[in-house]
C-alpha positions as protocol buffer text, in pm:
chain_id: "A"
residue {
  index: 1
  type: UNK
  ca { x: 1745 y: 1564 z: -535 }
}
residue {
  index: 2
  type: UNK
  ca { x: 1535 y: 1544 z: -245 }
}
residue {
  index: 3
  type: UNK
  ca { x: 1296 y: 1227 z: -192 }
}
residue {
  index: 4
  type: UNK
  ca { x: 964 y: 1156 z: -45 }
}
residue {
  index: 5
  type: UNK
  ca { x: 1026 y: 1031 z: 284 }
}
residue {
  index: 6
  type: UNK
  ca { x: 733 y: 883 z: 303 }
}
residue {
  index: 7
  type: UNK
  ca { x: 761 y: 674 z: -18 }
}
residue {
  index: 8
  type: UNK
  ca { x: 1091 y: 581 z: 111 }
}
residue {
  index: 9
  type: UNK
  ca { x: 1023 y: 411 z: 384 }
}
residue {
  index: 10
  type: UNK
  ca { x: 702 y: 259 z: 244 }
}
residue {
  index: 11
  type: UNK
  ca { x: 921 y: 94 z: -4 }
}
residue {
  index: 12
  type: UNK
  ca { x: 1120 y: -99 z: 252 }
}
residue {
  index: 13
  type: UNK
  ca { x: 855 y: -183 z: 429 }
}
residue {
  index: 14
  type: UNK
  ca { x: 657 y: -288 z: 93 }
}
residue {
  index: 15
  type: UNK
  ca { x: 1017 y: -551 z: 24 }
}
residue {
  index: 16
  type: UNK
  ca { x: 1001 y: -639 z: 367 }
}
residue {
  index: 17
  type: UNK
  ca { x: 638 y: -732 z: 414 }
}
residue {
  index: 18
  type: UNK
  ca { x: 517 y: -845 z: 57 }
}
residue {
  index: 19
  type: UNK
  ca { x: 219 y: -994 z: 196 }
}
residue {
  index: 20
  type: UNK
  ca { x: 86 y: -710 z: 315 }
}
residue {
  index: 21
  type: UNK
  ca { x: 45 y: -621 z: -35 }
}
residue {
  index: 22
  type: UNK
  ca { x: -130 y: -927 z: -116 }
}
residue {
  index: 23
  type: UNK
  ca { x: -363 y: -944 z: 185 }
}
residue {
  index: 24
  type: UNK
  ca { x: -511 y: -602 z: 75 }
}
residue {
  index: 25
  type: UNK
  ca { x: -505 y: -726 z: -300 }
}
residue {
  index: 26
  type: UNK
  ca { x: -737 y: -1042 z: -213 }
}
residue {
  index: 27
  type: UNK
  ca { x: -977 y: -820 z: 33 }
}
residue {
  index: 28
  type: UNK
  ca { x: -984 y: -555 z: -259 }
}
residue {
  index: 29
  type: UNK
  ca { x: -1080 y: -815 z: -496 }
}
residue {
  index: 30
  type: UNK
  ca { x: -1342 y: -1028 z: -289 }
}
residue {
  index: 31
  type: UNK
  ca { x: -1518 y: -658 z: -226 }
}
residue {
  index: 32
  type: UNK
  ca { x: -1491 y: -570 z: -562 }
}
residue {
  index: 33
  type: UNK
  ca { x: -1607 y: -935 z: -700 }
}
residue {
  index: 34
  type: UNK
  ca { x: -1884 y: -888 z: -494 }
}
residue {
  index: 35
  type: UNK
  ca { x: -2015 y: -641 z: -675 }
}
residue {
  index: 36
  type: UNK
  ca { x: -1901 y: -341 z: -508 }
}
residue {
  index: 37
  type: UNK
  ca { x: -1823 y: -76 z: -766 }
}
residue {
  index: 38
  type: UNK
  ca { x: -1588 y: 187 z: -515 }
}
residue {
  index: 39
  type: UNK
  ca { x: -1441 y: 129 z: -160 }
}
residue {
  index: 40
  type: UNK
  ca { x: -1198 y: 298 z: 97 }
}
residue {
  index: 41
  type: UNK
  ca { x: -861 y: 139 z: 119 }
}
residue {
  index: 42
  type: UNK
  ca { x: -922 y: 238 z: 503 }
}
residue {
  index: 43
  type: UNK
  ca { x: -1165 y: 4 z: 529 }
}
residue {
  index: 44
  type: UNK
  ca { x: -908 y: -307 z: 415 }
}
residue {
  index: 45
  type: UNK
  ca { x: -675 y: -142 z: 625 }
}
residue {
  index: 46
  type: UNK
  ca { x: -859 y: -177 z: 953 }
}
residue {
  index: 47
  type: UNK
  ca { x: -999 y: -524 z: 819 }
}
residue {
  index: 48
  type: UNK
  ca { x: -604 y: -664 z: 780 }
}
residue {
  index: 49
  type: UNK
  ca { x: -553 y: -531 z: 1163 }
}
residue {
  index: 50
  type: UNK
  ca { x: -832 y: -684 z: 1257 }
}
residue {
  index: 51
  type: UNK
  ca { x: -749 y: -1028 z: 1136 }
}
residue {
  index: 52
  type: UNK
  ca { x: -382 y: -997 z: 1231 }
}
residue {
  index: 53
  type: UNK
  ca { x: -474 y: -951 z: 1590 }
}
residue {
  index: 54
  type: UNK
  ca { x: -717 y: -1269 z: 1600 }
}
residue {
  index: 55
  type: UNK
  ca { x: -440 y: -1490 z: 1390 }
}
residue {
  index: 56
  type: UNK
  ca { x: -122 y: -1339 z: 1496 }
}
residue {
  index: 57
  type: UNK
  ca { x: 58 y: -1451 z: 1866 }
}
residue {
  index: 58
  type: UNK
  ca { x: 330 y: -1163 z: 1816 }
}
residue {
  index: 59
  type: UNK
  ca { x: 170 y: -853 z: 1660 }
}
residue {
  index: 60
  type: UNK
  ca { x: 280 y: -599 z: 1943 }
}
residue {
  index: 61
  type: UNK
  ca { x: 609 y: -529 z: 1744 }
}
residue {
  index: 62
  type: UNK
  ca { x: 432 y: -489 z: 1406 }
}
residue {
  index: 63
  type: UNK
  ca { x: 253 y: -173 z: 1308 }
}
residue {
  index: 64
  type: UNK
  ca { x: 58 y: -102 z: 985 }
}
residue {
  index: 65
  type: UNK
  ca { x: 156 y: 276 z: 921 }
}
residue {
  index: 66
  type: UNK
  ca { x: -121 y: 485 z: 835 }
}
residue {
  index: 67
  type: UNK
  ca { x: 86 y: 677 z: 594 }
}
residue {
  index: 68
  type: UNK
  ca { x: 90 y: 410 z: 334 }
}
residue {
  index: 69
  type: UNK
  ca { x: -285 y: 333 z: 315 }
}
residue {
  index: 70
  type: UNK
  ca { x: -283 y: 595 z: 8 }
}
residue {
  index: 71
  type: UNK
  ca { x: 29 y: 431 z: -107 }
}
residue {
  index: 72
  type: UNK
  ca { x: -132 y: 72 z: -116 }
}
residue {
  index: 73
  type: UNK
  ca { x: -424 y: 191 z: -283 }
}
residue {
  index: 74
  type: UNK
  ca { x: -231 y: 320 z: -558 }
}
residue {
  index: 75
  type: UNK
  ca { x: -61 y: 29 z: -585 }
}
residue {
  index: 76
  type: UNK
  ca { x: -326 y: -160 z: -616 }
}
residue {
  index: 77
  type: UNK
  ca { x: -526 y: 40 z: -838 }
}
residue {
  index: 78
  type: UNK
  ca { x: -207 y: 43 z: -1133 }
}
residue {
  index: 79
  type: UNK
  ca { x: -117 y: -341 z: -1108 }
}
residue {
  index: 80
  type: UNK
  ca { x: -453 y: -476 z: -1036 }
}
residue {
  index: 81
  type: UNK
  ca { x: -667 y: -392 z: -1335 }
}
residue {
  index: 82
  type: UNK
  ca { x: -1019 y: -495 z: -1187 }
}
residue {
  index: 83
  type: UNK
  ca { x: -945 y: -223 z: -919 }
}
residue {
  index: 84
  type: UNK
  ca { x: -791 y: 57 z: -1182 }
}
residue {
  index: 85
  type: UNK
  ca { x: -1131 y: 292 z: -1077 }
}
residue {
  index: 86
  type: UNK
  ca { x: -1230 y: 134 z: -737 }
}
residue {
  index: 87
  type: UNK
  ca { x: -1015 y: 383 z: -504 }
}
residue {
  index: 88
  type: UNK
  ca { x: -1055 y: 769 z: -541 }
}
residue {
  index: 89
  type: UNK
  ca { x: -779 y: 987 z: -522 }
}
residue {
  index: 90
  type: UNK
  ca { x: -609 y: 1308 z: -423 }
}
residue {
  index: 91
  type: UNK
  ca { x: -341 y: 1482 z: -525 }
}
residue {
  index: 92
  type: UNK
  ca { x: 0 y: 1306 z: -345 }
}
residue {
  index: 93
  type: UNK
  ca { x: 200 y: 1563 z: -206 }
}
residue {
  index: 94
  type: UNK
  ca { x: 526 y: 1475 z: -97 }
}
residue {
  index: 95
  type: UNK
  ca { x: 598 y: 1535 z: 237 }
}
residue {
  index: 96
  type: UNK
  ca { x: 891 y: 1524 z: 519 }
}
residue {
  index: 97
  type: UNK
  ca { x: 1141 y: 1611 z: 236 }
}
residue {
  index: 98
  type: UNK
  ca { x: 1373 y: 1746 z: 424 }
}
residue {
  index: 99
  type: UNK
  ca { x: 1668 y: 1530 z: 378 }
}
residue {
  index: 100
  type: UNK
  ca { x: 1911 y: 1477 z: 57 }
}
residue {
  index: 101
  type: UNK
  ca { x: 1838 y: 1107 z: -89 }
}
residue {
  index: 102
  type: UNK
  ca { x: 1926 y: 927 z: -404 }
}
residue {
  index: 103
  type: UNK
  ca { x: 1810 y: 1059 z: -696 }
}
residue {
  index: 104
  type: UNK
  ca { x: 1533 y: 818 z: -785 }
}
residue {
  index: 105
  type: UNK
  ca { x: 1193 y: 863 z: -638 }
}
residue {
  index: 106
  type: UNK
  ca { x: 1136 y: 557 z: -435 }
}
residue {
  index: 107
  type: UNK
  ca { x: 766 y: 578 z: -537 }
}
residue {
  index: 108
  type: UNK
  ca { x: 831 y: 556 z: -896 }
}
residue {
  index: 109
  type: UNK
  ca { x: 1073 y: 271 z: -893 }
}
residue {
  index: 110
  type: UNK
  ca { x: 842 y: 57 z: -669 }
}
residue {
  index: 111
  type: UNK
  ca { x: 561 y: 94 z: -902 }
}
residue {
  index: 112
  type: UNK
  ca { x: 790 y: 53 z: -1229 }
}
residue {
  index: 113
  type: UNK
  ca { x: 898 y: -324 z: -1068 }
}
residue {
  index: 114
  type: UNK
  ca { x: 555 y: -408 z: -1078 }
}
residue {
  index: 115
  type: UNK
  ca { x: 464 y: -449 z: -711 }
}
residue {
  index: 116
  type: UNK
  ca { x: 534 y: -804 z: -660 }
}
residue {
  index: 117
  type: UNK
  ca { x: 706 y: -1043 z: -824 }
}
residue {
  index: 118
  type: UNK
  ca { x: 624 y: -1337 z: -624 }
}
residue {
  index: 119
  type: UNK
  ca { x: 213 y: -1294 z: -582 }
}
């Protein structure tokens, strides 16, 4: 079965940096508390780069990957219930399938172990 490249790596990157996760959870929630009905996970996105490069020393090895903003937002949106309808979506198409990987969709597991255990 071929996998979702993309959701692949996400997925390690997700277990590897956890707070990630919960960085974009609290700035999803302090928009949305403040009484903002819908918002742009790009937005959080640039605002966690932002504050990485005025609180980090090291960040030059560290990249936020644009191709999981959609991924985060989805996330988000099915574990965080005050932000079920605050992102919009598209369709997810999986791309850069072009390898054989195991045959469970990275995507789907991550979401079925409820994003993080430890937030």
């Amino acid at each position: 079965m071929e996998e979702d490249r993309i959701a692949a790596a996400f997925a390690t990157f997700h277990a590897e940096n956890p707070w990630v996760y919960r960085r974009l959870r609290d700035l999803a929630l302090a928009v949305r508390r403040a009484g903002v009905h819908h918002y742009g996970i790009s937005g959080l996105y640039e605002t966690l780069r932002y504050e990485m490069h005025l609180e980090a020393t090291d960040v030059e090895g560290f990249k936020l990957n644009n191709n999981y903003r959609a991924l985060y937002a989805r996330m988000l949106a099915q574990n965080e219930p005050e932000l079920e309808t605050f992102f919009q979506f598209r369709e997810r198409k999986p791309r850069n399938t072009q390898h054989l990987a195991p045959a469970v969709n990275a995507w789907d597991q991550l979401i079925r172990e409820k994003a993080l255990d430890d937030a």
